[in-house]
C-alpha positions in Angstrom: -17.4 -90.9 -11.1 -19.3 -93.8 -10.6 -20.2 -95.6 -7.8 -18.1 -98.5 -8.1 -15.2 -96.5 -8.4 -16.0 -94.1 -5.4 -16.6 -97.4 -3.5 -12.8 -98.5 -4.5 -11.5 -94.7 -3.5 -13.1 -94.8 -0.1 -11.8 -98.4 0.4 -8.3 -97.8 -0.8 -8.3 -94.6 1.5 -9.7 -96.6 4.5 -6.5 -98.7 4.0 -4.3 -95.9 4.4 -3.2 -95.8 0.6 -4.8 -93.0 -1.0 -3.7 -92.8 -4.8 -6.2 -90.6 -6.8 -8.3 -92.4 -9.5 -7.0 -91.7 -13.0 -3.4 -92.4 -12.1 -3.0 -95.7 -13.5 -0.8 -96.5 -16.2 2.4 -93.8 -14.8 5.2 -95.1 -12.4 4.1 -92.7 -9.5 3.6 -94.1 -6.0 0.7 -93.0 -3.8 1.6 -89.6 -1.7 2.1 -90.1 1.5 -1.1 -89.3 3.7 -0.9 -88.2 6.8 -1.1 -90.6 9.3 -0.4 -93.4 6.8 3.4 -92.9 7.3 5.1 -95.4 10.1 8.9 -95.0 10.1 11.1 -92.5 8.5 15.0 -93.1 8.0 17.4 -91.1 6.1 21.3 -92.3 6.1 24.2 -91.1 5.1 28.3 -92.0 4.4 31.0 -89.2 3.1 32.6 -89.5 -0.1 36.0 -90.5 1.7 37.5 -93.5 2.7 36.9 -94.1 6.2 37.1 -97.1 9.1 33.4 -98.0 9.5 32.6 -100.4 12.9 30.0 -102.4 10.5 31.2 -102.4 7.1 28.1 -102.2 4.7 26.3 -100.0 7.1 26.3 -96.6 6.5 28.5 -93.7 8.3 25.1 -92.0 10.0 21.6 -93.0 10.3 18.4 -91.3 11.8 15.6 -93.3 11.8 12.0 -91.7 13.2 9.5 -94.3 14.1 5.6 -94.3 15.0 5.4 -97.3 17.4 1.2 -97.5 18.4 0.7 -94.4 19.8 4.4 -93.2 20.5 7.1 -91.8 18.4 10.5 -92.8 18.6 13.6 -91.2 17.2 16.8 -92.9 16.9 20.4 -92.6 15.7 23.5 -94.8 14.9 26.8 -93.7 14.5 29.2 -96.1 12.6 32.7 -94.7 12.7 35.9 -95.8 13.9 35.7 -98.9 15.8 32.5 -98.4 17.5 28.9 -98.8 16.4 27.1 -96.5 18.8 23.4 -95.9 19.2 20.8 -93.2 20.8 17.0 -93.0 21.0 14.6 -90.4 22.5 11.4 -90.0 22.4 9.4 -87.7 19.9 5.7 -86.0 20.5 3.1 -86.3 18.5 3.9 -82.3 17.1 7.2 -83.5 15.8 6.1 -86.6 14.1 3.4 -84.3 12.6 6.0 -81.8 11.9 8.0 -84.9 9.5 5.0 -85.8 8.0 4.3 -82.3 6.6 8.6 -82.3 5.2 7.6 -85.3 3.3 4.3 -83.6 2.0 5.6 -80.3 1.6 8.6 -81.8 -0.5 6.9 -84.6 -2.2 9.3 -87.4 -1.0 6.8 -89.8 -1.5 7.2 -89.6 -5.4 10.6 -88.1 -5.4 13.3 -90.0 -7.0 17.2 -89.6 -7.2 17.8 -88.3 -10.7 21.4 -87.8 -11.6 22.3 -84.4 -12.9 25.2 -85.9 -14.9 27.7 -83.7 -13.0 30.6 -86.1 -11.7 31.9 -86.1 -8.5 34.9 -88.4 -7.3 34.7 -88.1 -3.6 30.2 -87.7 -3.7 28.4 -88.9 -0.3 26.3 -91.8 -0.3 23.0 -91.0 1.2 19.5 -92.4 1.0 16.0 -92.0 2.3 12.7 -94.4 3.0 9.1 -93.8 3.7 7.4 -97.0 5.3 3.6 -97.3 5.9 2.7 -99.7 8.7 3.4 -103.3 8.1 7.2 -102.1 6.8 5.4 -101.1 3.2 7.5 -98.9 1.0 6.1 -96.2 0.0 9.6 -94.7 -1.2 12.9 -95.3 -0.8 15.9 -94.4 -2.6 19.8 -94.1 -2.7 22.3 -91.9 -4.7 26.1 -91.1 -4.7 26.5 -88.9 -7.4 24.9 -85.1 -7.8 21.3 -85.7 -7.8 18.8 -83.6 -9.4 16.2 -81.5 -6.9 18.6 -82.9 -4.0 16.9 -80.0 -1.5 13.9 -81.9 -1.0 15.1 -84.7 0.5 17.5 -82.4 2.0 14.9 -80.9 4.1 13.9 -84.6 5.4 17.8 -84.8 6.9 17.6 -81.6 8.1 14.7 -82.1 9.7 15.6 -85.1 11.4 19.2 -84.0 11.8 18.0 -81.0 14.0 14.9 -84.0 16.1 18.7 -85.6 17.0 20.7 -83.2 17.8 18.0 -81.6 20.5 16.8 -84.9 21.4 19.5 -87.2 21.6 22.7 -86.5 23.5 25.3 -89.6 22.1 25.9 -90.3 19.7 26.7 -86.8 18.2 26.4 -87.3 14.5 28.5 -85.1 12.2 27.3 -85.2 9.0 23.7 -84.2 9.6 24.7 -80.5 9.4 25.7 -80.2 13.4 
């Protein structure tokens, strides 16, 4: 490697976007670093007609946040004629403890690939990785069987199991508790 191009690595690094040197020319984003990530959200709606307070919003959302130095986790419930909200606070271990389900599972890259199974009555979920300064570093959407659906699985079970200790109301439902 030359030294122009180690200068450009440990500049892009410095900004919080690693992306290895040799990538260009494929549609891959940069993995998530650790540290580099800001907010977290996953959201989901069942595959059944139901009243929603704020139509266009979805059913559930959790949404983990790094504000400065604190984390933030919070929750909106969207059913029946009520939009209702929770927040707590999350330490510095559970943020950590995200970061390493979106390493471990590769969500920074991972994209909703439909297996070509059909399904009438499917959820509508989604998932976004922001960097500070509300970058995208991934974000995607499904409603039909997706392919490798477990990883970002983990990311809503992880944050499903943040509310559930964390927050008292709303109680979401279709976060697995």
């Amino acid at each position: 490697m030359n030294a122009t191009a180690m200068a450009i690595g440990i500049a892009v690094a410095a900004l919080g976007a690693w992306w290895p040197l040799g990538a260009a020319g494929d549609d891959s984003v940069p993995p998530a670093r650790a540290g580099a990530i800001a907010e977290l959200r996953y959201d989901t709606t069942p595959g059944k007609p139901m009243e929603l307070a704020r139509e266009g919003e979805p059913a559930e959302r959790i949404v983990a946040r790094r504000d400065g130095g604190r984390f933030v986790l919070e929750v909106a419930r969207n059913v029946g004629k009520q939009y209702e909200t929770g927040r707590a606070a999350l330490t510095e271990a559970e943020w950590r403890a995200l970061e390493k389900v979106v390493a471990d599972h590769a969500l920074a890259k991972w994209r909703a690939r439909p297996t070509g199974n059909q399904a009438f009555d499917y959820s509508s979920s989604g998932f976004s990785i922001r960097a500070a300064g509300g970058k995208t570093i991934n974000e995607q959407h499904w409603s039909q069987p997706a392919a490798d659906e477990q990883q970002p699985g983990a990311l809503a079970a992880a944050l499903g199991a943040l509310a559930k200790a964390k927050v008292a109301a709303p109680r979401l439902f279709y976060f697995g508790y």
